[in-house]
PyMOL Python script that loads the backbone (N, CA, C, O; Angstrom):
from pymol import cmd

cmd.read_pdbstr("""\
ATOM      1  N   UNK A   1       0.845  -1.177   0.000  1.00  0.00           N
ATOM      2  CA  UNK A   1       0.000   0.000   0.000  1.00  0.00           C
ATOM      3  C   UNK A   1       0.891   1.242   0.000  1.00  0.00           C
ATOM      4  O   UNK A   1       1.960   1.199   0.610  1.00  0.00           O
ATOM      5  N   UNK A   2       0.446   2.535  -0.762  1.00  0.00           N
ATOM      6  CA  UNK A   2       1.042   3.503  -1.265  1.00  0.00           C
ATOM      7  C   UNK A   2       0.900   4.289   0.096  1.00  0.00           C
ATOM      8  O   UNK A   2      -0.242   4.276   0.553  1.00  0.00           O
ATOM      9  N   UNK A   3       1.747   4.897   0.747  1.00  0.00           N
ATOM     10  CA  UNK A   3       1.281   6.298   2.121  1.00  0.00           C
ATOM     11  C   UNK A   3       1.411   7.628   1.260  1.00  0.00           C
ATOM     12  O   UNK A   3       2.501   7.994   0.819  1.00  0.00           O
ATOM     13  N   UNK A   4       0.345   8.260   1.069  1.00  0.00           N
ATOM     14  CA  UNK A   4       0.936  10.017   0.785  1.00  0.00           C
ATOM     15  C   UNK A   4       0.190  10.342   2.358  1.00  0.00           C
ATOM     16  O   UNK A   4      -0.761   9.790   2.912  1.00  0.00           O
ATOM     17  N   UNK A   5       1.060  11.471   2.783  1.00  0.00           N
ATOM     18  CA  UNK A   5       1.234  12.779   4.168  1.00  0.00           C
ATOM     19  C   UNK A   5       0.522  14.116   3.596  1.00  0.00           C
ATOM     20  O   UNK A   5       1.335  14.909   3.121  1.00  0.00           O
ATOM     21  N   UNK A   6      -0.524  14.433   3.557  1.00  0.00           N
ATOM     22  CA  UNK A   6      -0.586  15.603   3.446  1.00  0.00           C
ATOM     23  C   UNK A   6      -1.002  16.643   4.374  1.00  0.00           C
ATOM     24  O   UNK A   6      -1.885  17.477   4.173  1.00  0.00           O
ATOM     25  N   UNK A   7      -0.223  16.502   5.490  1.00  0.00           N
ATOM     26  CA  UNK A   7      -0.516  17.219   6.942  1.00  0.00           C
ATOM     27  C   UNK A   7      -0.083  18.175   6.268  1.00  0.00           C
ATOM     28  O   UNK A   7       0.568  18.188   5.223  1.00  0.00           O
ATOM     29  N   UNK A   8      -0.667  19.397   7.236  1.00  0.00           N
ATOM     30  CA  UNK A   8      -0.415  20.692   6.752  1.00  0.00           C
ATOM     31  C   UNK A   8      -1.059  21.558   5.642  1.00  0.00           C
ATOM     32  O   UNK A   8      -1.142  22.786   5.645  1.00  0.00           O
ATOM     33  N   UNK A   9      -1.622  20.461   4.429  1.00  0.00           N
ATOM     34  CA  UNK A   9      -1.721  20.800   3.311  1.00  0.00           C
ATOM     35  C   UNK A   9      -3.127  21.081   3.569  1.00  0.00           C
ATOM     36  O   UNK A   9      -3.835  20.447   4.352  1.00  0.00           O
ATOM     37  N   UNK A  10      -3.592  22.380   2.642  1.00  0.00           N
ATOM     38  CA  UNK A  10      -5.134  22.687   2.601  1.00  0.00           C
ATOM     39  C   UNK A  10      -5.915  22.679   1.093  1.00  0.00           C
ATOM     40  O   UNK A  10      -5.649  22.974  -0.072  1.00  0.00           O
ATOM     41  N   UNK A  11      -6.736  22.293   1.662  1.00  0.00           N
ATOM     42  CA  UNK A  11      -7.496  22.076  -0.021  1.00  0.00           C
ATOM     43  C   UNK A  11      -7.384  23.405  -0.707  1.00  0.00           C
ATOM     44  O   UNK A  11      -7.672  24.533  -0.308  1.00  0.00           O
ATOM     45  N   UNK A  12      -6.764  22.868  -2.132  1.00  0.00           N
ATOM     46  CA  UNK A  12      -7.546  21.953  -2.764  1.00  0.00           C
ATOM     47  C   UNK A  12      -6.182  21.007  -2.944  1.00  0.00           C
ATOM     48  O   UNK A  12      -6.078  20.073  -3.738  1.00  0.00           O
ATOM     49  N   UNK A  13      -5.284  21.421  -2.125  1.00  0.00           N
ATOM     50  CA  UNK A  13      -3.958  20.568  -2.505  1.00  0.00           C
ATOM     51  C   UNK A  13      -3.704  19.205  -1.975  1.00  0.00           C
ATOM     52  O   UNK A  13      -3.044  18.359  -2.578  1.00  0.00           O
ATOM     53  N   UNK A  14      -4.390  18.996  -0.549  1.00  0.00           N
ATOM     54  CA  UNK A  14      -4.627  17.546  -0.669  1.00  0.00           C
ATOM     55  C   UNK A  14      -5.266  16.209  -1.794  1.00  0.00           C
ATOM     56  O   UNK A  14      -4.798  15.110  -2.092  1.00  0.00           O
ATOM     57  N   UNK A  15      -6.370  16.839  -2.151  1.00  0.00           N
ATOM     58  CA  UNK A  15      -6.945  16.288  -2.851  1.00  0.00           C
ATOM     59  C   UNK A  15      -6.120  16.171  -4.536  1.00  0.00           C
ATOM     60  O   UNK A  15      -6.121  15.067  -5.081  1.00  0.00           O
ATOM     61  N   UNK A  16      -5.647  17.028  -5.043  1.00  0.00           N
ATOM     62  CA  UNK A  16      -4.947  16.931  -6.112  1.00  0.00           C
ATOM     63  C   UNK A  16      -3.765  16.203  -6.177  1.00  0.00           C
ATOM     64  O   UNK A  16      -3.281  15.547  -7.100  1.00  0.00           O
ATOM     65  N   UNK A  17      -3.355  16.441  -4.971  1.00  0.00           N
ATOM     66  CA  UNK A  17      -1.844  15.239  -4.176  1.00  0.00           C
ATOM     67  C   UNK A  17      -2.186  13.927  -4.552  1.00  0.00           C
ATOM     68  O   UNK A  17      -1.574  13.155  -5.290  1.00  0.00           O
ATOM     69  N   UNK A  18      -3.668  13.722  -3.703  1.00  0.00           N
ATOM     70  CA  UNK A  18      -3.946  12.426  -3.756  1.00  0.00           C
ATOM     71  C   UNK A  18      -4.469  11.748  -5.681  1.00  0.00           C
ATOM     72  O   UNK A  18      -4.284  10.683  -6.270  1.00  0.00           O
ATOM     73  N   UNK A  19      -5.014  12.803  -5.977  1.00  0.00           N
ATOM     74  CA  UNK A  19      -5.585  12.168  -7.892  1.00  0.00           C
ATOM     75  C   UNK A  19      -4.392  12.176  -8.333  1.00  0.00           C
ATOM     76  O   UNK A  19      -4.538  11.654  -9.438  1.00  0.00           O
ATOM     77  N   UNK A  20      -3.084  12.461  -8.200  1.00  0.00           N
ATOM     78  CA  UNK A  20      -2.055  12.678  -8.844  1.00  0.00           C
ATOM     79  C   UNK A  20      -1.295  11.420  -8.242  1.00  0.00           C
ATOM     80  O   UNK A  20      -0.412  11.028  -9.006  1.00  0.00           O
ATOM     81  N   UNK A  21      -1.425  10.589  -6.913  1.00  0.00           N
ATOM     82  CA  UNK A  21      -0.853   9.393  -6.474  1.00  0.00           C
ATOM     83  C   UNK A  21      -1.808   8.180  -6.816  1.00  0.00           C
ATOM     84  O   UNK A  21      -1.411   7.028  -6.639  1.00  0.00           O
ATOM     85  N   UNK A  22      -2.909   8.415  -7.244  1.00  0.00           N
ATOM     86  CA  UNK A  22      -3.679   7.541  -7.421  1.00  0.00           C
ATOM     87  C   UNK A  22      -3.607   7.244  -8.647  1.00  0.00           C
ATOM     88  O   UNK A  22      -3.890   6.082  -8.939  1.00  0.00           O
ATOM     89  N   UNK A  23      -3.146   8.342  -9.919  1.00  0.00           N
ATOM     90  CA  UNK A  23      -2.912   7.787 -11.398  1.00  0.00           C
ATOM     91  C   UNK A  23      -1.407   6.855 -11.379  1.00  0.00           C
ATOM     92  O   UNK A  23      -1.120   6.193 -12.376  1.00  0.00           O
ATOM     93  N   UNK A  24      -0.543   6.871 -10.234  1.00  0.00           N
ATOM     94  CA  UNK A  24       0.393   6.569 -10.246  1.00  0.00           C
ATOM     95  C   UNK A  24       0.434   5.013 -10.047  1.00  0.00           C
ATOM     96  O   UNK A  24       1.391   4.326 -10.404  1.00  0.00           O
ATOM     97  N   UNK A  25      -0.811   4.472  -9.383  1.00  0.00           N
ATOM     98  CA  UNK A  25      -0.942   3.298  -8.881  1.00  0.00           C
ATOM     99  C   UNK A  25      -1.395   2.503  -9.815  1.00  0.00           C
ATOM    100  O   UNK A  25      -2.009   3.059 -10.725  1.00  0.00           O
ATOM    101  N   UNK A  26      -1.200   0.652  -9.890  1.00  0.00           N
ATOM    102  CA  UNK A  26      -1.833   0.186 -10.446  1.00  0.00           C
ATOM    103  C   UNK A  26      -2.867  -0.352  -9.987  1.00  0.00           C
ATOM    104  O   UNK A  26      -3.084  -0.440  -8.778  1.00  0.00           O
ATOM    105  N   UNK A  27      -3.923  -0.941 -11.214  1.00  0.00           N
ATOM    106  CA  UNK A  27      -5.447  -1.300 -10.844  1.00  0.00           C
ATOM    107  C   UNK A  27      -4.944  -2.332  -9.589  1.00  0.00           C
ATOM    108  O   UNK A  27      -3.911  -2.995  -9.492  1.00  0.00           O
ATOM    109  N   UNK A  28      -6.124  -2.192  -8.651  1.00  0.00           N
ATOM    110  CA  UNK A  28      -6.342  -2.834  -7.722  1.00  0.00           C
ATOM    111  C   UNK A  28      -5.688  -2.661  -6.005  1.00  0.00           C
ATOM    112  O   UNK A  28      -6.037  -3.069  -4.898  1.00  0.00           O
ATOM    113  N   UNK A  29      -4.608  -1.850  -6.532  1.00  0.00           N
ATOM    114  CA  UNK A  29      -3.472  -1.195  -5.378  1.00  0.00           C
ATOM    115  C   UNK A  29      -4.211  -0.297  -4.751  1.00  0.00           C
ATOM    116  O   UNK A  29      -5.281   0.061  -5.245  1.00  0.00           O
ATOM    117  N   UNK A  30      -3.752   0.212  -3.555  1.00  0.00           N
ATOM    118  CA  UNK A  30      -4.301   0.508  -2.608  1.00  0.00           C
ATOM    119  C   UNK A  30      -3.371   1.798  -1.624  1.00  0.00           C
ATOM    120  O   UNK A  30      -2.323   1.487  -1.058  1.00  0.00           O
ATOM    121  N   UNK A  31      -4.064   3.525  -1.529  1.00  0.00           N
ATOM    122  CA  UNK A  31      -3.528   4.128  -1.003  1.00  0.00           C
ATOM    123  C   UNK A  31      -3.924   4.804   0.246  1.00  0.00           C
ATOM    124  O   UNK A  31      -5.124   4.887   0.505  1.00  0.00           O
ATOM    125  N   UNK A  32      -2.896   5.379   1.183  1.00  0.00           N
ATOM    126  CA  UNK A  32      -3.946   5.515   2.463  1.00  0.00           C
ATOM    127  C   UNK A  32      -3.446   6.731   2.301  1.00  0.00           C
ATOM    128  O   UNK A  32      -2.443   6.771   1.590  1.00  0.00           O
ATOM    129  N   UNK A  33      -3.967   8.104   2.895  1.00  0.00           N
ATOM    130  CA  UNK A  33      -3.694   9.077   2.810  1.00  0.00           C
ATOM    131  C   UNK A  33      -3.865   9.627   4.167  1.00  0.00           C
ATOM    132  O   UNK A  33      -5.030   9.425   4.511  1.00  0.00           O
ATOM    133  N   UNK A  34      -3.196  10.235   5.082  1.00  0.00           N
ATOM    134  CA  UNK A  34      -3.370  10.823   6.221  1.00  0.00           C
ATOM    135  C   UNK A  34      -3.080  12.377   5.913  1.00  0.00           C
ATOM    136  O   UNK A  34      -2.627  12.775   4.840  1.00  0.00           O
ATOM    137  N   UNK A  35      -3.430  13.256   7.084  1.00  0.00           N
ATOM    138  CA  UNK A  35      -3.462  14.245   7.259  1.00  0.00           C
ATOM    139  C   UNK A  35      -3.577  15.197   8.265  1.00  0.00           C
ATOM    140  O   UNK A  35      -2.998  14.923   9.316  1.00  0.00           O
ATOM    141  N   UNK A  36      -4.292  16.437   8.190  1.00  0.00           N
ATOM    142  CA  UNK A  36      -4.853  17.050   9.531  1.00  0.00           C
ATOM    143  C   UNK A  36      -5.886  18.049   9.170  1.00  0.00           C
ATOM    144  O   UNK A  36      -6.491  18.692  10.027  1.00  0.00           O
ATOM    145  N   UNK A  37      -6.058  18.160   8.070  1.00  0.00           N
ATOM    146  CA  UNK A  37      -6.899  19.594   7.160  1.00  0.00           C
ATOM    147  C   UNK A  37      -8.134  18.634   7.719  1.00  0.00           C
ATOM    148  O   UNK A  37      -7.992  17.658   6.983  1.00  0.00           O
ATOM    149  N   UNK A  38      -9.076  18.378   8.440  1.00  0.00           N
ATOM    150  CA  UNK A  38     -10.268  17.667   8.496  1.00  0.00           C
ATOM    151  C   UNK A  38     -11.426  18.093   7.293  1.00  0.00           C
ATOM    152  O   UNK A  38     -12.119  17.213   6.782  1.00  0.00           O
ATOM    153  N   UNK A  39     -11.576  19.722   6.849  1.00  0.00           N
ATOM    154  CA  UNK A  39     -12.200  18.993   5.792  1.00  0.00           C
ATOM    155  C   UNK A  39     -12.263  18.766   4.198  1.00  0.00           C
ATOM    156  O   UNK A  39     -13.149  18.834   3.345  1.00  0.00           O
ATOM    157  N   UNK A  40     -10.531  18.386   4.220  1.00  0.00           N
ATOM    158  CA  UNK A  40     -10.407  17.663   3.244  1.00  0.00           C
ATOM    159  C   UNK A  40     -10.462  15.903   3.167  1.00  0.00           C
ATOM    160  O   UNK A  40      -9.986  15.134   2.333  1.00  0.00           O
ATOM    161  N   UNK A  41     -11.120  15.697   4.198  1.00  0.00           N
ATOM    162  CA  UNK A  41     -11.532  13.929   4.282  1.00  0.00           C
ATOM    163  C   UNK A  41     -12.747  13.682   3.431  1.00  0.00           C
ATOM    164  O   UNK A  41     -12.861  12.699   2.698  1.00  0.00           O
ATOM    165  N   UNK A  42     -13.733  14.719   3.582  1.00  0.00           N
ATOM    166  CA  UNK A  42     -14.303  14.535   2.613  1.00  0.00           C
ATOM    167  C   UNK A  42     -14.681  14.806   1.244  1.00  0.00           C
ATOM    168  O   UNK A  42     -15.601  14.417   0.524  1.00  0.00           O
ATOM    169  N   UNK A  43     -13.390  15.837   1.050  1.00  0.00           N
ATOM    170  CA  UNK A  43     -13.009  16.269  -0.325  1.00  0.00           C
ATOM    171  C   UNK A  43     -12.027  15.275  -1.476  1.00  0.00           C
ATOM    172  O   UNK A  43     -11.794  15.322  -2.684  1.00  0.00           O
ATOM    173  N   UNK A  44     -11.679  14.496  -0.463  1.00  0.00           N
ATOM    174  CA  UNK A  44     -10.918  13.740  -0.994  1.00  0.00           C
ATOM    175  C   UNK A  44     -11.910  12.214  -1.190  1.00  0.00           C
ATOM    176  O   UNK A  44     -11.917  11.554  -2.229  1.00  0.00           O
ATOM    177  N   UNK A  45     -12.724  11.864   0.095  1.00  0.00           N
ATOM    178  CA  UNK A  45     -14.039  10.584  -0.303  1.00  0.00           C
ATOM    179  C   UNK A  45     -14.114  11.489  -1.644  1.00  0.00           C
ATOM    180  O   UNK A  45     -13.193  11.564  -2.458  1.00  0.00           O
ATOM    181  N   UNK A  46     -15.105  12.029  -1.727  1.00  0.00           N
ATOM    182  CA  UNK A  46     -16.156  12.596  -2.929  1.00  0.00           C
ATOM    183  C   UNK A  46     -15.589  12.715  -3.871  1.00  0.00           C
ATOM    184  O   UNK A  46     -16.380  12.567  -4.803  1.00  0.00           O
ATOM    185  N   UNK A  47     -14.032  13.024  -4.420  1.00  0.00           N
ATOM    186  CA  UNK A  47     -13.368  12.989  -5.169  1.00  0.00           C
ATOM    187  C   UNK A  47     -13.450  11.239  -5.580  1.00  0.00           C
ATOM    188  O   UNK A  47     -13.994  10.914  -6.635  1.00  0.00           O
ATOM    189  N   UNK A  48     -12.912  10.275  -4.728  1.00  0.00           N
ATOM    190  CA  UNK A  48     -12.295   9.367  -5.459  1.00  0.00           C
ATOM    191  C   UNK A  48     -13.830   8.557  -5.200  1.00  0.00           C
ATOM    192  O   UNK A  48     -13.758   7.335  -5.068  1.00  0.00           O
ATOM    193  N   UNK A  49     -14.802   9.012  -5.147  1.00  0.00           N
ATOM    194  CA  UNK A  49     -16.222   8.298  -5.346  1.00  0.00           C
ATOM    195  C   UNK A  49     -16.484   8.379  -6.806  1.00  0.00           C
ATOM    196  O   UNK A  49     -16.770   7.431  -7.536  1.00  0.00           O
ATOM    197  N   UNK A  50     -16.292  10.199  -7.299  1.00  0.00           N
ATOM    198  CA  UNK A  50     -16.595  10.454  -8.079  1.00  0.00           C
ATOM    199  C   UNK A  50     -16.039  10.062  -9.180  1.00  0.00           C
ATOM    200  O   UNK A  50     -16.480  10.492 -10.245  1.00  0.00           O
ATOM    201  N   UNK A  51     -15.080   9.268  -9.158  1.00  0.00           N
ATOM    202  CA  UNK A  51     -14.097   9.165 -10.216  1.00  0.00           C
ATOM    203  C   UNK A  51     -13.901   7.641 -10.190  1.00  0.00           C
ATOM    204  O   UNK A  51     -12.771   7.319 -10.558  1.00  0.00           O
ATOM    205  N   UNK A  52     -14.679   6.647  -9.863  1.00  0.00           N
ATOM    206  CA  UNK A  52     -14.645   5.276  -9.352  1.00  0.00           C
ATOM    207  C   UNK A  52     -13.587   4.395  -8.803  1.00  0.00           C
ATOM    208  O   UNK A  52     -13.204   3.320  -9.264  1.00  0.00           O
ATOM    209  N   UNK A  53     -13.143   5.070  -7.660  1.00  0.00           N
ATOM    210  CA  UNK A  53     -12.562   4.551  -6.262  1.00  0.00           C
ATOM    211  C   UNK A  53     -13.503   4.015  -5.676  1.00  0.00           C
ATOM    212  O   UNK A  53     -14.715   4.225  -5.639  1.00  0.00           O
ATOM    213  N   UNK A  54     -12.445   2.887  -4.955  1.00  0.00           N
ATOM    214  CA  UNK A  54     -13.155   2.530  -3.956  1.00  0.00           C
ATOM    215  C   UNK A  54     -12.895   3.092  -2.440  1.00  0.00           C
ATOM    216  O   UNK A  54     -11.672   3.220  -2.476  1.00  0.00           O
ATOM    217  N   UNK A  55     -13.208   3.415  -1.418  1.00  0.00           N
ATOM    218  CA  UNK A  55     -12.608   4.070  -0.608  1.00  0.00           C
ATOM    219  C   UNK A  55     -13.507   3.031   0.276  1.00  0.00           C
ATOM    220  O   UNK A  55     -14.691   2.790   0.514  1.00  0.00           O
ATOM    221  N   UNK A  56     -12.017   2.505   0.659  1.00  0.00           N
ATOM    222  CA  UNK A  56     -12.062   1.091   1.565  1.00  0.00           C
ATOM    223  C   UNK A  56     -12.202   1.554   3.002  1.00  0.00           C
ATOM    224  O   UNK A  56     -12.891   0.834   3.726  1.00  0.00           O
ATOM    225  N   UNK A  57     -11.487   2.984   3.698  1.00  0.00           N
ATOM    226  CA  UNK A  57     -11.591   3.386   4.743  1.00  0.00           C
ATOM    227  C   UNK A  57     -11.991   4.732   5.036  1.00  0.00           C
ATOM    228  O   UNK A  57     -11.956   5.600   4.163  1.00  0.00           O
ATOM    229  N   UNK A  58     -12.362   4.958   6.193  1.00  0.00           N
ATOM    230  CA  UNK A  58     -12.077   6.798   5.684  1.00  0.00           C
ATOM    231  C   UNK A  58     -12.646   7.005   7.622  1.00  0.00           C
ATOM    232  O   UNK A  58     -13.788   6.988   8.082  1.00  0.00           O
ATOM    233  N   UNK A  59     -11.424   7.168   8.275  1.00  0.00           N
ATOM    234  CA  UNK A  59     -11.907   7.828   9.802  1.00  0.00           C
ATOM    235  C   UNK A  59     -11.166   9.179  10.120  1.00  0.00           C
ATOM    236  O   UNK A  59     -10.499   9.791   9.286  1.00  0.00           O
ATOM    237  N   UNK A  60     -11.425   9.706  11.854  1.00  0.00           N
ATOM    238  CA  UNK A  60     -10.786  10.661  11.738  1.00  0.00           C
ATOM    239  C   UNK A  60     -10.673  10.321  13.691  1.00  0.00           C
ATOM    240  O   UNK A  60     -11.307   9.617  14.476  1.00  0.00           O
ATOM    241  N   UNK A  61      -9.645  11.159  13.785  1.00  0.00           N
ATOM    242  CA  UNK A  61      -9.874  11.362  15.361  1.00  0.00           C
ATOM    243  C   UNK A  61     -10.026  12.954  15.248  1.00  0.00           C
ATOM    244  O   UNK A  61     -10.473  13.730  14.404  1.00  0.00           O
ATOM    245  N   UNK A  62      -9.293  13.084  16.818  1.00  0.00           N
ATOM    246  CA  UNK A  62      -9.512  14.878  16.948  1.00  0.00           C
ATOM    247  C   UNK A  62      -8.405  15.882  16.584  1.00  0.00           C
ATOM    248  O   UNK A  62      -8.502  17.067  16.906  1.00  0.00           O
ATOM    249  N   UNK A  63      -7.327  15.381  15.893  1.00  0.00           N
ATOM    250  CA  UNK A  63      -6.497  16.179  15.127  1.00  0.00           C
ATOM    251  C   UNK A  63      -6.164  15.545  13.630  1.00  0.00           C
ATOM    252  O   UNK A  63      -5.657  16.321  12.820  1.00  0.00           O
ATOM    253  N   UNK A  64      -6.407  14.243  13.235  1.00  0.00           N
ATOM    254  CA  UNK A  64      -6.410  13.848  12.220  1.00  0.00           C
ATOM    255  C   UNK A  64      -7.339  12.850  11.575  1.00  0.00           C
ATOM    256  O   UNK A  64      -8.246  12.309  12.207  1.00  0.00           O
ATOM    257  N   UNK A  65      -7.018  12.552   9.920  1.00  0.00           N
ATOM    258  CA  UNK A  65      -7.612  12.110   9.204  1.00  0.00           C
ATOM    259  C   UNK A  65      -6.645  10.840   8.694  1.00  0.00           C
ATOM    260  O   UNK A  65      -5.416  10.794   8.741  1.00  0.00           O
ATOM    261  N   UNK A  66      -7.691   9.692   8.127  1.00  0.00           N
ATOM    262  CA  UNK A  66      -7.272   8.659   7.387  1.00  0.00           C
ATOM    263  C   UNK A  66      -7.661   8.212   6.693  1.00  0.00           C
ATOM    264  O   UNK A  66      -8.546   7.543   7.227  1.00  0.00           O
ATOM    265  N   UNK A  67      -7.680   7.920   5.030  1.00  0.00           N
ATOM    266  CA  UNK A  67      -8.721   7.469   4.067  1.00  0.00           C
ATOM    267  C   UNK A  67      -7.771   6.497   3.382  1.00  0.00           C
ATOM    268  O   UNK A  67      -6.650   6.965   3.184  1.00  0.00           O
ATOM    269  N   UNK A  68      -7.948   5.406   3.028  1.00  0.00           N
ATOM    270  CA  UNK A  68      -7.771   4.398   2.194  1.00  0.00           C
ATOM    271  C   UNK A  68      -8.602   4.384   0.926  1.00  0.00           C
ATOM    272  O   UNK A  68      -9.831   4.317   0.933  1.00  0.00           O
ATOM    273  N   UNK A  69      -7.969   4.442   0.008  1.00  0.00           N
ATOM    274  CA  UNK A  69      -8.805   3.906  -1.377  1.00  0.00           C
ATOM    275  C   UNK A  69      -8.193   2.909  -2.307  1.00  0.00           C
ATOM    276  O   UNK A  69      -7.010   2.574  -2.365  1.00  0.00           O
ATOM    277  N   UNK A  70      -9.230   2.483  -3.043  1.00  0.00           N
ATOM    278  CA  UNK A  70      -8.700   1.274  -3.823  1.00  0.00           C
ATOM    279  C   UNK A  70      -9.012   1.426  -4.564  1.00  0.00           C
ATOM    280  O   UNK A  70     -10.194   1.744  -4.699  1.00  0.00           O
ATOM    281  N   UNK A  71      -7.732   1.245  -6.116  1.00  0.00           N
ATOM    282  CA  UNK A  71      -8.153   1.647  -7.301  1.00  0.00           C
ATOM    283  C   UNK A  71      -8.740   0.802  -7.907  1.00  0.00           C
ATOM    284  O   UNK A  71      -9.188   1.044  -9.028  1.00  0.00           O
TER     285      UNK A  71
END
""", "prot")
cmd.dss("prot")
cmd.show_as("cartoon", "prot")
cmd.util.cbc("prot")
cmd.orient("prot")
């Protein structure tokens, strides 16, 4: 499984981080993406929904985020 970090980072740059690691992957591979921008967790679901990911995980605590998707 692929890790991209995009702590720190604020949308819309997480999310472009992540479509830009996800063309990188092959079918079926699998990336987790952490962070801290909370609401880019769901900029980044809705992104890779919209674009037919699978998004195998997606939680958060109280300073960060974690989403898994599967291409």
């Amino acid at each position: 499984m692929k890790k991209l970090d995009v702590t720190g980072d604020i949308c819309p740059v997480p999310v472009l981080k992540t479509k830009k690691a996800l063309e990188e992957l092959n079918e079926g591979e699998e990336l987790e993406v952490v962070g801290d921008y909370k609401p880019a967790l769901e900029n980044i679901k809705r992104f890779a929904e919209n674009n037919g990911y699978t998004v195998v995980l997606a939680e958060e605590t109280e300073s960060r985020f974690r989403i898994v998707i599967k291409k």
